[in-house]
MOPAC internal coordinates of N, CA, C and O (Angstrom, degrees):
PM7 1SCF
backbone

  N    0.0000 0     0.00 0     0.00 0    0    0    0
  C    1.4500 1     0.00 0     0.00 0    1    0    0
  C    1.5307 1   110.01 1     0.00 0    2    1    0
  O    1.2310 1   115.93 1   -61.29 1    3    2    1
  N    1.4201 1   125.34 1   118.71 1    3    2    1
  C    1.1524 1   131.62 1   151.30 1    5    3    2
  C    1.5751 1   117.33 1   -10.26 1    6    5    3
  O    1.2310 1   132.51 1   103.56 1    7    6    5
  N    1.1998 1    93.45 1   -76.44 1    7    6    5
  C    1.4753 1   117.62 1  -160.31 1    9    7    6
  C    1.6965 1    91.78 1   -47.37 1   10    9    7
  O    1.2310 1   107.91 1   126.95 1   11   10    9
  N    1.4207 1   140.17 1   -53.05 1   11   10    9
  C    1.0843 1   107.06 1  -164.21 1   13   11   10
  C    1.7876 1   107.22 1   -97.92 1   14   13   11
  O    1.2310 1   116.94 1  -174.27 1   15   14   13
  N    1.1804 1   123.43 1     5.73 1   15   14   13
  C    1.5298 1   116.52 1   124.10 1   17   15   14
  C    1.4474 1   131.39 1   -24.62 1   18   17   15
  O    1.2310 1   120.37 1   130.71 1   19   18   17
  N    1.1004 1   116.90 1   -49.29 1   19   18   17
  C    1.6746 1   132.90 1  -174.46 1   21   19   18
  C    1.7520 1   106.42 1   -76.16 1   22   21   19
  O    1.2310 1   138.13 1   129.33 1   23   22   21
  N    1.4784 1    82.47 1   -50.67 1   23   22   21
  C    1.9795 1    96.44 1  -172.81 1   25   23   22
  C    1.6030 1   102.33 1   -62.07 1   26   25   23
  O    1.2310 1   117.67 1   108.31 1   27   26   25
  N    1.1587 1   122.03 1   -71.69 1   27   26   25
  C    1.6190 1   122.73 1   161.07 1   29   27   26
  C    1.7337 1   118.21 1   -10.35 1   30   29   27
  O    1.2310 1   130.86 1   111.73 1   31   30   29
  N    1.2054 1    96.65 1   -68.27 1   31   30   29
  C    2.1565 1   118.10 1  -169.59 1   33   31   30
  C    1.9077 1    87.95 1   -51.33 1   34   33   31
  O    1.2310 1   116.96 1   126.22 1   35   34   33
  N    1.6826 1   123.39 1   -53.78 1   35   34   33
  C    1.2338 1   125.37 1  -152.20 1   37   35   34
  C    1.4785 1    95.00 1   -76.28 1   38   37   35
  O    1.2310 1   117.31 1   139.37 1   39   38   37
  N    1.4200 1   122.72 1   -40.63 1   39   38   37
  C    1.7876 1   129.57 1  -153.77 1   41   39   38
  C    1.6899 1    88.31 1   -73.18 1   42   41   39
  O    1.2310 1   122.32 1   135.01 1   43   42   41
  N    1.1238 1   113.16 1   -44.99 1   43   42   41
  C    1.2420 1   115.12 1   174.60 1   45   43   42
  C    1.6325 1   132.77 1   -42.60 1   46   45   43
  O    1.2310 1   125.79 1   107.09 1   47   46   45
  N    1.6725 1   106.48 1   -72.91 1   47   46   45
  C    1.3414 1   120.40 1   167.71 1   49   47   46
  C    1.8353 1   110.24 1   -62.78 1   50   49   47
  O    1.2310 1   131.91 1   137.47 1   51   50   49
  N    0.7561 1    94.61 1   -42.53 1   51   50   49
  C    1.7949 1    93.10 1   171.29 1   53   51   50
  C    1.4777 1   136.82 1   -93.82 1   54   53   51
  O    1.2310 1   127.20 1  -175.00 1   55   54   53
  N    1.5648 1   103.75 1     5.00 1   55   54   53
  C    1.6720 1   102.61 1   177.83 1   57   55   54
  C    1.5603 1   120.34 1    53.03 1   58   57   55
  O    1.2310 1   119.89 1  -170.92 1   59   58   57
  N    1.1541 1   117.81 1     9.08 1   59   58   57
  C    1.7130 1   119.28 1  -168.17 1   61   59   58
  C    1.7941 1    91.34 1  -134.02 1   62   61   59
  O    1.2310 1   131.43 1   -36.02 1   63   62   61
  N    1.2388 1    95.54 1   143.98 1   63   62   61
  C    2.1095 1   105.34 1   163.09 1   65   63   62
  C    1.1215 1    83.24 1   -82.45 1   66   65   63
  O    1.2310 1   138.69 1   -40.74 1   67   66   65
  N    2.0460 1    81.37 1   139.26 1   67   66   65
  C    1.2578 1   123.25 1  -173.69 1   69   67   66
  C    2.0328 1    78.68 1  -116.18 1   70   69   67
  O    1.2310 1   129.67 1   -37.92 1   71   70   69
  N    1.4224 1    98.96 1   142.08 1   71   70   69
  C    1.4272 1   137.60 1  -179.22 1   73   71   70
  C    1.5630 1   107.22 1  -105.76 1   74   73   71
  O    1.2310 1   124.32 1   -41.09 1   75   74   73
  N    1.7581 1   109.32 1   138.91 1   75   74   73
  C    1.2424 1    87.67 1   161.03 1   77   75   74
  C    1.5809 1   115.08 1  -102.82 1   78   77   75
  O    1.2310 1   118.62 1   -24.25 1   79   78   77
  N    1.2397 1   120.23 1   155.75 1   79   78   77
  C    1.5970 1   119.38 1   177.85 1   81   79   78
  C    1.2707 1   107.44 1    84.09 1   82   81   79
  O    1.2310 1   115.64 1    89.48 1   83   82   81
  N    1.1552 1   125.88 1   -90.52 1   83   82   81
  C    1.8627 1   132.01 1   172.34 1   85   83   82
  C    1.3189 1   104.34 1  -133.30 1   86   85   83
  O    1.2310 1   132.04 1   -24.23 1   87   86   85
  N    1.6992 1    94.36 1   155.77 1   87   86   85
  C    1.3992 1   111.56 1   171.94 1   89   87   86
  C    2.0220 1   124.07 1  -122.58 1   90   89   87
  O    1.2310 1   124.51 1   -60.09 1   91   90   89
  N    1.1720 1   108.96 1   119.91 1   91   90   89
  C    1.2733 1   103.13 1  -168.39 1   93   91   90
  C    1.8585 1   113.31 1   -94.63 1   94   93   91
  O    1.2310 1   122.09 1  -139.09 1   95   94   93
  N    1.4558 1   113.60 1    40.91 1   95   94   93
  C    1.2897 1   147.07 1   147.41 1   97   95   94
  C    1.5478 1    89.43 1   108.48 1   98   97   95
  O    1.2310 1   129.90 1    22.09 1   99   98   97
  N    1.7016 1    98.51 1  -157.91 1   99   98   97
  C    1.4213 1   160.50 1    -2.71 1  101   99   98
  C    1.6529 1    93.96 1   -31.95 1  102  101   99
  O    1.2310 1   110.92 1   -44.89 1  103  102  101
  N    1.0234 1   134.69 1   135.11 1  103  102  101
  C    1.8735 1   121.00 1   133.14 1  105  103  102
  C    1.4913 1   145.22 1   -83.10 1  106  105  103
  O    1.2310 1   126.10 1   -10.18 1  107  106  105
  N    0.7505 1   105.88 1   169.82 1  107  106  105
  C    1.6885 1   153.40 1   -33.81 1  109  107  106
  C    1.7092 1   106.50 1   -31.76 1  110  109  107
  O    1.2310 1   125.92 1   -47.73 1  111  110  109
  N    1.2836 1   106.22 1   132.27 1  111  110  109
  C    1.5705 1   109.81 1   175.89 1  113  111  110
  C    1.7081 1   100.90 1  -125.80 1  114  113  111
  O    1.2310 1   127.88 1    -7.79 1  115  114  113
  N    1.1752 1   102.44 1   172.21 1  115  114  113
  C    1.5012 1   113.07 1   178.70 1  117  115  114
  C    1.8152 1   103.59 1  -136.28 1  118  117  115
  O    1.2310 1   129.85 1   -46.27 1  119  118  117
  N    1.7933 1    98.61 1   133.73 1  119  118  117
  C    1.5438 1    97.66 1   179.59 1  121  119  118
  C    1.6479 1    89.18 1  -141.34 1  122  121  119
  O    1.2310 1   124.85 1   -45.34 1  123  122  121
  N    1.4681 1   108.29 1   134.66 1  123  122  121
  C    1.0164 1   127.91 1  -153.60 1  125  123  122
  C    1.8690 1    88.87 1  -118.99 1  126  125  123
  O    1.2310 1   127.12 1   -35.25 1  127  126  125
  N    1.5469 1   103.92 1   144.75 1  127  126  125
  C    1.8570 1   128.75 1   161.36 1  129  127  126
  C    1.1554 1   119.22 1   -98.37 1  130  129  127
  O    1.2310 1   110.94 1   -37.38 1  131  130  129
  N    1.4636 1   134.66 1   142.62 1  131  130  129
  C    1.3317 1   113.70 1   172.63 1  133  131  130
  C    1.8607 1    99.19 1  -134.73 1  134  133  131
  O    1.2310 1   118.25 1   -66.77 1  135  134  133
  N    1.2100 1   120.93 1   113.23 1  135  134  133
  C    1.2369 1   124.76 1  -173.22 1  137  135  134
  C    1.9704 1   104.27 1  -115.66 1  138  137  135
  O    1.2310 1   127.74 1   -63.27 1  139  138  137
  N    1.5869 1   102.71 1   116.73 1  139  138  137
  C    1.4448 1   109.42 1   177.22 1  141  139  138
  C    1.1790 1    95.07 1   -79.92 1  142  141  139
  O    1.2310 1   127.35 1   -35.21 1  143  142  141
  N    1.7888 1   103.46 1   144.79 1  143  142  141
  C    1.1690 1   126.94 1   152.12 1  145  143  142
  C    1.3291 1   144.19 1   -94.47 1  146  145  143
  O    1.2310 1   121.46 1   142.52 1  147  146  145
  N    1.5027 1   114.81 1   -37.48 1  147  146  145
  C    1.2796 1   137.99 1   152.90 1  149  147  146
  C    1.3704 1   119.56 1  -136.41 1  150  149  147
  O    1.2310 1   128.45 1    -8.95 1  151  150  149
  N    1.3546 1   101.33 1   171.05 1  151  150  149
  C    1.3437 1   102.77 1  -179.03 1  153  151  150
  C    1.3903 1   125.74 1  -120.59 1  154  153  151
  O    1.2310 1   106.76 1    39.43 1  155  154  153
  N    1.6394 1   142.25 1  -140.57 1  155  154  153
  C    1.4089 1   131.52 1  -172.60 1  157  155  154
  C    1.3515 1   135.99 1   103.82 1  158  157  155
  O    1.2310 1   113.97 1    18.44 1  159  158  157
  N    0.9936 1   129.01 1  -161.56 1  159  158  157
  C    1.3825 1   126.03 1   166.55 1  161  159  158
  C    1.4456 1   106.32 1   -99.51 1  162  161  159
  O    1.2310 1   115.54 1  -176.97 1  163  162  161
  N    1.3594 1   126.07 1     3.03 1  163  162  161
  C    1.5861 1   114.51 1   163.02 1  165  163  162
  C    1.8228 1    88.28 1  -137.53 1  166  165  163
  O    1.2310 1   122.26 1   -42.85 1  167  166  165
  N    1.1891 1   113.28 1   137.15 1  167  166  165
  C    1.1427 1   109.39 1   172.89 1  169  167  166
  C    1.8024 1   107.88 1  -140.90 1  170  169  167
  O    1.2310 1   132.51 1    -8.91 1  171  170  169
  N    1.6345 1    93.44 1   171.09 1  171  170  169
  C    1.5588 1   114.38 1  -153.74 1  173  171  170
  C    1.5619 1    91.99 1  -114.55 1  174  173  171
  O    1.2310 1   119.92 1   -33.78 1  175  174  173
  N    1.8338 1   117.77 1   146.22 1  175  174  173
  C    1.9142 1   115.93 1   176.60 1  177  175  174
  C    1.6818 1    64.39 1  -138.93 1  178  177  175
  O    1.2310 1   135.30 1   -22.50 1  179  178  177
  N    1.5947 1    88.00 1   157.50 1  179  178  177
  C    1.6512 1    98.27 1   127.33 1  181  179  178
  C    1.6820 1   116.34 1  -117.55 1  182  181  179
  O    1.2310 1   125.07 1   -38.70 1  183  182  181
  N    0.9701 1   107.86 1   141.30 1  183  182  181
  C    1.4396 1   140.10 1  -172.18 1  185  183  182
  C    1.6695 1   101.78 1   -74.53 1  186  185  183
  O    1.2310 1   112.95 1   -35.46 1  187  186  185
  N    0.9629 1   130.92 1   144.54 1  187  186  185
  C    1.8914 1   120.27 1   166.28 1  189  187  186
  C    1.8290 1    82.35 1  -159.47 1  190  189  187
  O    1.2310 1   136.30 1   -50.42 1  191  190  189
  N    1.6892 1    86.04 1   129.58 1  191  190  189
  C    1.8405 1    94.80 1  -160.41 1  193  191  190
  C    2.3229 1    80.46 1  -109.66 1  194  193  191
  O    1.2310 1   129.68 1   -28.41 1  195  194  193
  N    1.4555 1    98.94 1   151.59 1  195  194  193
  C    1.6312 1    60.61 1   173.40 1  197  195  194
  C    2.2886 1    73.86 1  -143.27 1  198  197  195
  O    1.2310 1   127.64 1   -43.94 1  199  198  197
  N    1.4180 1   102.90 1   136.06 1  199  198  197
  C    1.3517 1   120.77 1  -168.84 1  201  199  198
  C    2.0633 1   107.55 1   -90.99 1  202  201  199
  O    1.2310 1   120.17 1  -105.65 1  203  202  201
  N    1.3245 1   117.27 1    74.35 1  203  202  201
  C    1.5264 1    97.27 1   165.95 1  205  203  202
  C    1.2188 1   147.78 1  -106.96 1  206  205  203
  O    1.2310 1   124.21 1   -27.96 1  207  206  205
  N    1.4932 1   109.53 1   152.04 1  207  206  205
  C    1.6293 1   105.12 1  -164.49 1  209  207  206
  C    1.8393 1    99.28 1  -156.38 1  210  209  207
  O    1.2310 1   124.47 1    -3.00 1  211  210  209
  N    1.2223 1   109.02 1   177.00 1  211  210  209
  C    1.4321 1   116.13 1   153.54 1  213  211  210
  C    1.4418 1   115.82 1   -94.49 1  214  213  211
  O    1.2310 1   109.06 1   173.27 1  215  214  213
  N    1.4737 1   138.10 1    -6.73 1  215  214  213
  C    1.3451 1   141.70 1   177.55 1  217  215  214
  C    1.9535 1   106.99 1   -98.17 1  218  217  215
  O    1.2310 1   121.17 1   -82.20 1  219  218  217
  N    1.3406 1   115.36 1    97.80 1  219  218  217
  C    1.0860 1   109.78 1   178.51 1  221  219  218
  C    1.6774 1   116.63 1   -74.13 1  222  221  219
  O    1.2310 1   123.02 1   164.67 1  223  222  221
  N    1.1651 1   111.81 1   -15.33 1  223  222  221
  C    1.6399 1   115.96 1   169.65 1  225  223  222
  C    1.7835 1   107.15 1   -84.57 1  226  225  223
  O    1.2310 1   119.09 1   148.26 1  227  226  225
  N    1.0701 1   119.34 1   -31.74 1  227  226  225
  C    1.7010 1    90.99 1  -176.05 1  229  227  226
  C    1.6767 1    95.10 1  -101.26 1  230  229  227
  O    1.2310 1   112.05 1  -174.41 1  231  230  229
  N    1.4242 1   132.60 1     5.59 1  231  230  229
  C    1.4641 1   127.64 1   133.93 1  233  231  230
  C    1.3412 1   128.99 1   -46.54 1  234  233  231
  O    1.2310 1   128.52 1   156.05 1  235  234  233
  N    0.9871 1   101.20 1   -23.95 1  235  234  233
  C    1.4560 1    95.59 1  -157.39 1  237  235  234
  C    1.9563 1    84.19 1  -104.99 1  238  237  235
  O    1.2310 1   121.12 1   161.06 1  239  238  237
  N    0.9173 1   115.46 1   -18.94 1  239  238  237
  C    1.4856 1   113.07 1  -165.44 1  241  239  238
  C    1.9471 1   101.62 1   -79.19 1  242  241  239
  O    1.2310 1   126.03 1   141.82 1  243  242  241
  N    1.2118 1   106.01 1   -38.18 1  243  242  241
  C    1.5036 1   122.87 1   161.18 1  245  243  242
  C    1.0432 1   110.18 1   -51.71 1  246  245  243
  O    1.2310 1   114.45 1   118.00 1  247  246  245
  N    1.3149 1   128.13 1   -62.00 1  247  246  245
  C    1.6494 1   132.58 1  -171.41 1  249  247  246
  C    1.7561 1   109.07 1   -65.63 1  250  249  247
  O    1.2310 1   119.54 1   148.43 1  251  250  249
  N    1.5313 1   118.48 1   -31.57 1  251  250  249
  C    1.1259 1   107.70 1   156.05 1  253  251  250
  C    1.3201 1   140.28 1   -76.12 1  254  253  251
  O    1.2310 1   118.10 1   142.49 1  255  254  253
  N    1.3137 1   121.22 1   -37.51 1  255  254  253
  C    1.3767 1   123.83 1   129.52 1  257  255  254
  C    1.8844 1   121.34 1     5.13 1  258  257  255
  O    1.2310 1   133.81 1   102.77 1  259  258  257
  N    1.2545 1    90.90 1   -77.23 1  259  258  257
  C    1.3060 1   107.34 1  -160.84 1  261  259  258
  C    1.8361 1    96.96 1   -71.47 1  262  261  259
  O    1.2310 1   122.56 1   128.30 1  263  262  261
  N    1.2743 1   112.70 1   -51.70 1  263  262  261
  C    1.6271 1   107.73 1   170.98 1  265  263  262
  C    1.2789 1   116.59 1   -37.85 1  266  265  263
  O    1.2310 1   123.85 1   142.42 1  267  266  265
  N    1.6212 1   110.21 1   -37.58 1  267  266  265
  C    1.2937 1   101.53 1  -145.45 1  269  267  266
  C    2.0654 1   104.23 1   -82.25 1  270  269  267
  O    1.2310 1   139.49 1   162.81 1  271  270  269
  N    1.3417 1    79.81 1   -17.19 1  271  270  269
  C    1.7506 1    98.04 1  -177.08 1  273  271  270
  C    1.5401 1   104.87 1   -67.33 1  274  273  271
  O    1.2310 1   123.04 1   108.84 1  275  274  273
  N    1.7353 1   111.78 1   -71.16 1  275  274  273
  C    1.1172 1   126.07 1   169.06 1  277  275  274
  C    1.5323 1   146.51 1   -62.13 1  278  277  275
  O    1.2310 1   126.30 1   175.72 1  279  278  277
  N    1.5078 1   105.49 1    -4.28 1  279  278  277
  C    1.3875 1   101.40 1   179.39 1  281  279  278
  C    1.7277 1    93.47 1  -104.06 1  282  281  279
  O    1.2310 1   118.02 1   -59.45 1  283  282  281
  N    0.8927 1   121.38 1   120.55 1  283  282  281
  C    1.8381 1   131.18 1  -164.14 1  285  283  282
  C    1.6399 1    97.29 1   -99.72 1  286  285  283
  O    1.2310 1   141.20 1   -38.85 1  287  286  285
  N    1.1977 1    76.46 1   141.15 1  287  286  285
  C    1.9557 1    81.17 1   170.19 1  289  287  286
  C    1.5232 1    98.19 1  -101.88 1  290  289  287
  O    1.2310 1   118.34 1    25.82 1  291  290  289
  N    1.5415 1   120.76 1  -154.18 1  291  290  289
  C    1.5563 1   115.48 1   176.52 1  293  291  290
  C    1.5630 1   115.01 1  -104.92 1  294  293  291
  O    1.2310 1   118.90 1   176.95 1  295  294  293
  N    1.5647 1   119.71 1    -3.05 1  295  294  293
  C    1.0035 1   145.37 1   178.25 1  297  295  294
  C    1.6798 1   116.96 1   -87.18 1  298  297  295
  O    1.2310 1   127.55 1   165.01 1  299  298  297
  N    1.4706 1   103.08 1   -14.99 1  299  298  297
  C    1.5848 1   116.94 1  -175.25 1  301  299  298
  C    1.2153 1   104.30 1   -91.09 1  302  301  299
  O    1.2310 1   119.10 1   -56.87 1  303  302  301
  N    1.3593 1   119.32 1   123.13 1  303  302  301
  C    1.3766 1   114.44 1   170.78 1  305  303  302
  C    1.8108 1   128.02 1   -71.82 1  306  305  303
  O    1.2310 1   120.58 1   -43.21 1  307  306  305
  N    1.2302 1   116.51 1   136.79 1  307  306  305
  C    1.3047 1   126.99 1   167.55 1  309  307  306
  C    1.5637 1   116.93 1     0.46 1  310  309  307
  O    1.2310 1   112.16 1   -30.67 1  311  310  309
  N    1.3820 1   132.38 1   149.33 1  311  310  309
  C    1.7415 1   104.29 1   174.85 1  313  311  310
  C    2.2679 1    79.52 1  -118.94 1  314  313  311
  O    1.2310 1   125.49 1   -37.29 1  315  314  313
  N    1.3134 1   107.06 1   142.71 1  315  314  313
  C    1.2912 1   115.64 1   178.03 1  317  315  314
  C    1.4987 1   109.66 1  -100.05 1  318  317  315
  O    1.2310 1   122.54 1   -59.41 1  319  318  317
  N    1.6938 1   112.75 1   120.59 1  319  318  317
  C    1.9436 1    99.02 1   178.67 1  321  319  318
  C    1.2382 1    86.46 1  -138.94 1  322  321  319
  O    1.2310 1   122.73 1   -34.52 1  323  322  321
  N    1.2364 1   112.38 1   145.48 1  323  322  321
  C    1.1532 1   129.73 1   171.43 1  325  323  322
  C    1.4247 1   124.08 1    38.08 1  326  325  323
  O    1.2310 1    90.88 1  -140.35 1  327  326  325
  N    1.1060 1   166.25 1    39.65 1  327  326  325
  C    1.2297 1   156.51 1     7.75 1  329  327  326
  C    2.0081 1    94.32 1  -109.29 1  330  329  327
  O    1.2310 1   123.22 1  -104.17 1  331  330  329
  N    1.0419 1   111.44 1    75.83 1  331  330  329
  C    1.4793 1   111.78 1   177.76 1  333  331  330
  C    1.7050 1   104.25 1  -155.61 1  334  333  331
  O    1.2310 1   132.37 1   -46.42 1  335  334  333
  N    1.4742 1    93.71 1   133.58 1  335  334  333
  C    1.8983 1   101.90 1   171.46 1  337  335  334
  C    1.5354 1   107.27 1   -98.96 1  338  337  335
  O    1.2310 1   126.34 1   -54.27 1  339  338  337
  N    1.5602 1   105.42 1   125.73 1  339  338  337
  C    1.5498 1   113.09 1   178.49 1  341  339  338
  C    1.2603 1   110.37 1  -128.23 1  342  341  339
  O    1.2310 1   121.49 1   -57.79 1  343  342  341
  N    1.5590 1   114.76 1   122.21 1  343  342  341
  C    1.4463 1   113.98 1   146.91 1  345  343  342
  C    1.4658 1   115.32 1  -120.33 1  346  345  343
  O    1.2310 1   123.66 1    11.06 1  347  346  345
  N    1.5205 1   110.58 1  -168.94 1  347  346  345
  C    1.8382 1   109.77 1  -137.47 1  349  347  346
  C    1.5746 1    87.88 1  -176.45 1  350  349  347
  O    1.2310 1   138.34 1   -26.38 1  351  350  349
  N    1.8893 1    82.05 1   153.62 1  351  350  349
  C    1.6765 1    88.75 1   164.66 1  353  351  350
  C    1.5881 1    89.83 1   178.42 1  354  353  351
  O    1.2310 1   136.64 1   -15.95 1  355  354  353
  N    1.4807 1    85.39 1   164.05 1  355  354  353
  C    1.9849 1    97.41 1  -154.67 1  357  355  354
  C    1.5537 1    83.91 1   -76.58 1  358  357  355
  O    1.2310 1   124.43 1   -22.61 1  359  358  357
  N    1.6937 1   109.10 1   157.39 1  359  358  357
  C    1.0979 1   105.16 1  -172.87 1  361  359  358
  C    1.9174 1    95.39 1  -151.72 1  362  361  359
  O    1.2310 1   132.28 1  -158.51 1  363  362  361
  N    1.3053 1    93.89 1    21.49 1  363  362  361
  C    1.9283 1   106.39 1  -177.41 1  365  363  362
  C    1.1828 1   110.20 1   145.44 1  366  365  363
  O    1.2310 1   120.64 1    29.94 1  367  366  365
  N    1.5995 1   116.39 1  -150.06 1  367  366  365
  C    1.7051 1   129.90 1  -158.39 1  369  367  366
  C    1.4270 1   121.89 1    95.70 1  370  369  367
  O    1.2310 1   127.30 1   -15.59 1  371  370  369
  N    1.1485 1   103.55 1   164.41 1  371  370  369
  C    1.2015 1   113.87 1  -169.95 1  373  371  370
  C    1.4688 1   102.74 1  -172.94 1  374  373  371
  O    1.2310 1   113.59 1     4.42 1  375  374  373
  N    1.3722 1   129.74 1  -175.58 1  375  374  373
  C    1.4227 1   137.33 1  -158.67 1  377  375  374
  C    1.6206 1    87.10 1  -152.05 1  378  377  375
  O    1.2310 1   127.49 1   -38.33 1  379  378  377
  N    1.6813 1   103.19 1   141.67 1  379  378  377
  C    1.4967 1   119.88 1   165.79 1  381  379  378
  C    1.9173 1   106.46 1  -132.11 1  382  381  379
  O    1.2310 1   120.46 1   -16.91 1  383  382  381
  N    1.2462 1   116.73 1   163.09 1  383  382  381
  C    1.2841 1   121.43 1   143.50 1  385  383  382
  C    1.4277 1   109.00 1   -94.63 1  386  385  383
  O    1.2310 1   126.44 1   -43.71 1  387  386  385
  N    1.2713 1   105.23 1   136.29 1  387  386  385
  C    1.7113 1   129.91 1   166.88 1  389  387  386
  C    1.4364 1    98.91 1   -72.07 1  390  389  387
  O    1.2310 1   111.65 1   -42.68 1  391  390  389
  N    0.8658 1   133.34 1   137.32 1  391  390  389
  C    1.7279 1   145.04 1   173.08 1  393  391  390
  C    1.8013 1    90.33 1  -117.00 1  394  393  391
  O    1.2310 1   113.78 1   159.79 1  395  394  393
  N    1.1347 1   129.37 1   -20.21 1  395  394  393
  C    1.4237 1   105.64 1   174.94 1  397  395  394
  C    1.8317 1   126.86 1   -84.65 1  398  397  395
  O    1.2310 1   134.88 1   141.82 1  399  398  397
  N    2.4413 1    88.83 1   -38.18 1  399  398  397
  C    1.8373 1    86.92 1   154.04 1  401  399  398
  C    1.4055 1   126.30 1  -114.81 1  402  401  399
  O    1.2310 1   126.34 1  -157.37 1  403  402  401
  N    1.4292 1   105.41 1    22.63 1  403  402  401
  C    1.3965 1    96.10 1   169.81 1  405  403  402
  C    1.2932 1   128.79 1    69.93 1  406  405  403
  O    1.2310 1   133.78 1  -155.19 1  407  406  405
  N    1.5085 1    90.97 1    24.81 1  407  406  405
  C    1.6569 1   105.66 1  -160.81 1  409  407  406
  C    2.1626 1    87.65 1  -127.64 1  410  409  407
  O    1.2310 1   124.52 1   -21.52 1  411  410  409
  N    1.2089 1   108.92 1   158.48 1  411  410  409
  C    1.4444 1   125.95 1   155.97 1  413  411  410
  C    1.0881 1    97.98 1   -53.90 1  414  413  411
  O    1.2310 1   110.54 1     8.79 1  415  414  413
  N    1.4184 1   135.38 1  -171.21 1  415  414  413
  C    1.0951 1   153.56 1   118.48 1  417  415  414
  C    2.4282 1   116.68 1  -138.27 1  418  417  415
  O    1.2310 1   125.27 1   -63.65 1  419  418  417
  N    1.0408 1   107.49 1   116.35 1  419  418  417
  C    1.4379 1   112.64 1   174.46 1  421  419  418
  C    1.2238 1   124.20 1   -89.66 1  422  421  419
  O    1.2310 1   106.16 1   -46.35 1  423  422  421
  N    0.8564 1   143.31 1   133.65 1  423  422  421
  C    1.7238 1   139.12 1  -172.29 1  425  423  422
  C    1.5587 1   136.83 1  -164.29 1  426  425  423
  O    1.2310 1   135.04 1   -98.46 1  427  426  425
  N    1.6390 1    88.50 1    81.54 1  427  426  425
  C    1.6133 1   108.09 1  -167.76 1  429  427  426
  C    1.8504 1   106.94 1   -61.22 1  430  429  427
  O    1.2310 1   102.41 1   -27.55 1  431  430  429
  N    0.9259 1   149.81 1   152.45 1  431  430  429
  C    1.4836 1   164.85 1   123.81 1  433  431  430
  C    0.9694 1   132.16 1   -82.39 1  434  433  431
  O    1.2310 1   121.32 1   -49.72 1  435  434  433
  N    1.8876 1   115.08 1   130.28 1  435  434  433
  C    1.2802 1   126.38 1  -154.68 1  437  435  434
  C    1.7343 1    94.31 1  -131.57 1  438  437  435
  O    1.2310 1   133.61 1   -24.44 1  439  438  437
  N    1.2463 1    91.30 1   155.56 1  439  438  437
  C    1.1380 1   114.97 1  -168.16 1  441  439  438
  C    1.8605 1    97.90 1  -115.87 1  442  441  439
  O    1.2310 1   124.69 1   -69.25 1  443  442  441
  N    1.6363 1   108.60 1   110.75 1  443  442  441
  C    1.6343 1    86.27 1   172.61 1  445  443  442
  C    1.3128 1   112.48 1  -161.57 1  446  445  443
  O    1.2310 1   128.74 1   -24.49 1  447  446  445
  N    1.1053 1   100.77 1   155.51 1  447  446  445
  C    1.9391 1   132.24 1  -156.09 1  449  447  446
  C    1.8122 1    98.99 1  -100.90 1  450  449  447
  O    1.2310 1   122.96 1   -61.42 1  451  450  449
  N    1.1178 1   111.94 1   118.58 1  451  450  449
  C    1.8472 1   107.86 1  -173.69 1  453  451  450
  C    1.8242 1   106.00 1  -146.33 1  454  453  451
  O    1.2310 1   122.02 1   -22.65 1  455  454  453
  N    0.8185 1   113.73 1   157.35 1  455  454  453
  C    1.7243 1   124.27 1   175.79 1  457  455  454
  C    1.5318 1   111.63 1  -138.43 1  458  457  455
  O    1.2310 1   122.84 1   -10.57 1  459  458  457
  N    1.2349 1   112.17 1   169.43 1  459  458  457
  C    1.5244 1    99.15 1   174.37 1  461  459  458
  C    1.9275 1   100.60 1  -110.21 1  462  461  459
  O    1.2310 1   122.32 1    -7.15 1  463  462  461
  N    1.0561 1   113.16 1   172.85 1  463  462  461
  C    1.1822 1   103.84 1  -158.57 1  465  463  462
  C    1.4738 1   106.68 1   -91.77 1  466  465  463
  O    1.2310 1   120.10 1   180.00 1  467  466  465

C-alpha cells in the first residue's frame, strides 16, 4: 500500500504519527489524504499533509521540514519505501484556524509520480 509509504516518509521527517484522514492528537499531529489520480504502471496521488497544533511557529517548522523532503527538484534522487519509487513536488496549501478545535491547522500538497519497484 502506498499509503503507508507516505505515512513512513511523514513519521520520519516529522517525528510525530502521521494519521490517515484526522488525528485526535497527542499534538502537534499530522493526518495525511491520499487521492489517486491516474493509474498504470507509473502512477500519479495527490498527497494533502494537514499539520495540527496550537503553536503556529513550530507548525510551520514541520511543514517545512516536510517540503523540504518532498518537494524534489530533478537533481534529487527518488526516496525508496517499501518496495515503491516516489517523487513529489509542492503543488499548493495554505493554513486555517479551526474555530471548532482551536487548533491551527497547515496543509502543504504534493503532487506525486510513484511505481512499485
Amino acid at each position: 500500500m502506498i499509503e503507508r509509504a507516505y505515512r513512513k516518509i511523514l513519521e520520519d521527517v516529522s517525528k510525530l504519527k502521521a494519521m490517515p484522514s484526522f488525528s485526535t492528537g497527542p499534538f502537534p499531529a499530522i493526518a495525511y489524504n491520499v487521492t489517486p489520480v491516474n493509474g498504470g504502471i507509473v502512477r500519479n496521488d495527490q498527497l494533502e499533509v494537514r499539520i495540527m497544533g496550537n503553536d503556529f511557529d513550530e507548525l510551520a517548522e514541520i511543514r517545512d521540514r516536510i517540503i523540504e523532503k518532498l518537494d524534489m527538484h530533478e537533481s534529487t534522487p527518488s526516496l525508496s519505501v517499501d518496495g515503491y519509487v516516489i517523487r513529489s513536488n509542492l503543488a499548493g496549501g495554505g493554513w486555517l484556524f479551526n474555530t471548532e478545535t482551536q487548533m491551527w491547522e497547515l496543509y502543504p500538497i504534493f503532487t506525486t509520480i510513484w511505481r512499485c519497484k
